[in-house]
C-alpha angles and dihedrals in degrees: 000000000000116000126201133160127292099243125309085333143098096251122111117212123178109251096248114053118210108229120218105212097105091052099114097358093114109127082024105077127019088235103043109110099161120111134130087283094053111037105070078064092060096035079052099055090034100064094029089063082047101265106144098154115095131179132178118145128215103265102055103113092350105295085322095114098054083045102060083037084061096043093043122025096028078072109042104057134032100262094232086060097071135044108233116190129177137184129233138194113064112113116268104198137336105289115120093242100036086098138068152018094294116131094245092050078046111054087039104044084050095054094041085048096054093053096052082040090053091212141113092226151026125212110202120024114189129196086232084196124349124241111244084205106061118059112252092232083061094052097043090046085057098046079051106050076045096058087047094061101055101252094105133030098190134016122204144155147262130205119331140123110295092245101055081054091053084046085059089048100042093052095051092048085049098051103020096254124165098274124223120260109175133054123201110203143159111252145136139128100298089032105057104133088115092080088074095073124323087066106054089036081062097042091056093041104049100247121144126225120235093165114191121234104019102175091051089255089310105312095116093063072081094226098112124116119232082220089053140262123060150185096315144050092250097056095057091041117045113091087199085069101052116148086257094060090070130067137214082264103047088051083054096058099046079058091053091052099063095052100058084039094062096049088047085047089231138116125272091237087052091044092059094033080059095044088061093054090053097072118098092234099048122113108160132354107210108220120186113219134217093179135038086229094060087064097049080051096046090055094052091057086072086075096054110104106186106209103236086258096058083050091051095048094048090050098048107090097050127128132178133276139172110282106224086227088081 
């Protein structure tokens, strides 16, 4: 496992970040296997392959998956030996002030989130979407107050429009606020509209990459049928990976991926998991995983190195498509 800054920040992250959406999930989603007798297997691998990054939000599962990290994790590991970040801001229930980045929904989501988390802090905090209603100098007042008082050591962002992100750091550099360090974004090889503009924004301002999905919801494990279905229980039950999702493109790049794999002797899944941390602004991809297996595989990838013509050869086929930012 290879290890860098979060950012233009002191904090150390493992290069692969352990994502938390399948926590609780189990009886959800067909391939949901995480729950509170699960999980201590998958923590276990996790940070015995070096993975010592973990991210879940409040609102996967409703508030389950912080839940199984607290009465797992949490006991399994010193807290100062892993790097735990959440997210904060999609409504929880249907109580007028239980959304947001207002400062209520705030100062209370932060404390609730603490006690299923069954910590005293929280490392990364992340906008998970901002809240066209409250005035970003009101939501990043509030983080702020929050990092102050101890709860939270970072704050950071997940997917929006490029703009609204260099609102949040504008204001903090106006006012001294506690600045982002961390972005959250969709991105991967058959995803890449964020270069556009997310990602550069990022790359000036410090801010490290941990892109969510890396791998397109498993298609670029390259194991997928172009009539449907595939190797594993996700691919034949996830409404999001039906035959239509894909184009003739992206088809085109999962081939591709096998065959740089297979002069690197690794898998498809590790080669564009390698091509992501190859990118100058990446920090951390954050990969989900349905086998303990997939995270010993997805370590290894941090040895991967793709020549700039294997890059170039994996980028190639790629054609635009609506960011989901925007």
């Amino acid at each position: 496992m290879k290890y860098g800054p979060l950012g233009r920040s002191g904090l150390i992250v493992s290069r692969i970040c352990l994502g938390g959406n399948s926590w609780g999930a189990k009886g959800r989603r067909g391939w949901g296997k995480f729950d509170e007798a699960e999980a201590p297997a998958y923590f276990k691998r996790a940070l015995d392959v070096g993975i010592t990054f973990f991210d879940t939000a409040d609102t996967y599962n409703f508030g389950r998956s912080e839940e199984i990290m607290g009465a797992t994790l949490m006991k399994m590991v010193k807290r100062e030996e892993f790097v735990l970040s959440t997210k904060v801001g999609i409504r929880m229930s249907d109580v007028a002030n239980d959304v947001g980045t207002g400062r209520k929904h705030l100062m209370a989501s932060v404390d609730a989130q603490l006690k299923r988390l069954q910590t005293d802090y929280i490392d990364v905090y992340q906008v998970h979407r901002l809240d066209p209603h409250t005035p970003v100098e009101e939501t990043m007042y509030s983080l702020d107050q929050i990092v102050r008082s101890g709860k939270v050591r970072y704050i950071g962002g997940s997917t929006m429009p490029a703009y609204k992100f260099a609102q949040m750091v504008m204001v903090a550099d106006w006012k001294g606020y506690a600045r982002p360090i961390a972005m959250q974004n969709l991105y991967n090889l058959i995803q890449r509209e964020e270069e556009r503009e997310m990602n550069r924004l990022c790359h000036e301002q410090g801010v490290g990459l941990i892109p969510y999905s890396p791998l397109a919801r498993g298609f670029l494990a390259a194991n997928r049928s172009k009539g449907g279905g595939g190797a594993t229980e996700r691919s034949k039950n996830d409404v999001n990976v039906q035959p239509d999702t894909y184009r003739d493109c992206d088809w085109e790049v999962a081939e591709r991926l096998k065959k740089v794999a297979a002069g690197k002797n690794a898998s498809p899944a590790q080669t564009a998991l390698a091509w992501m941390l190859s990118k100058p602004y990446m920090a951390a991809p954050i990969i989900g995983a349905t086998s303990l297996d997939q995270l010993t595989s997805a370590a290894q990838s941090t040895d991967i190195t793709l020549t700039a013509d294997e890059a170039k050869m994996l980028e190639e086929p790629y054609q635009f498509r609506v960011s989901p930012a925007n």
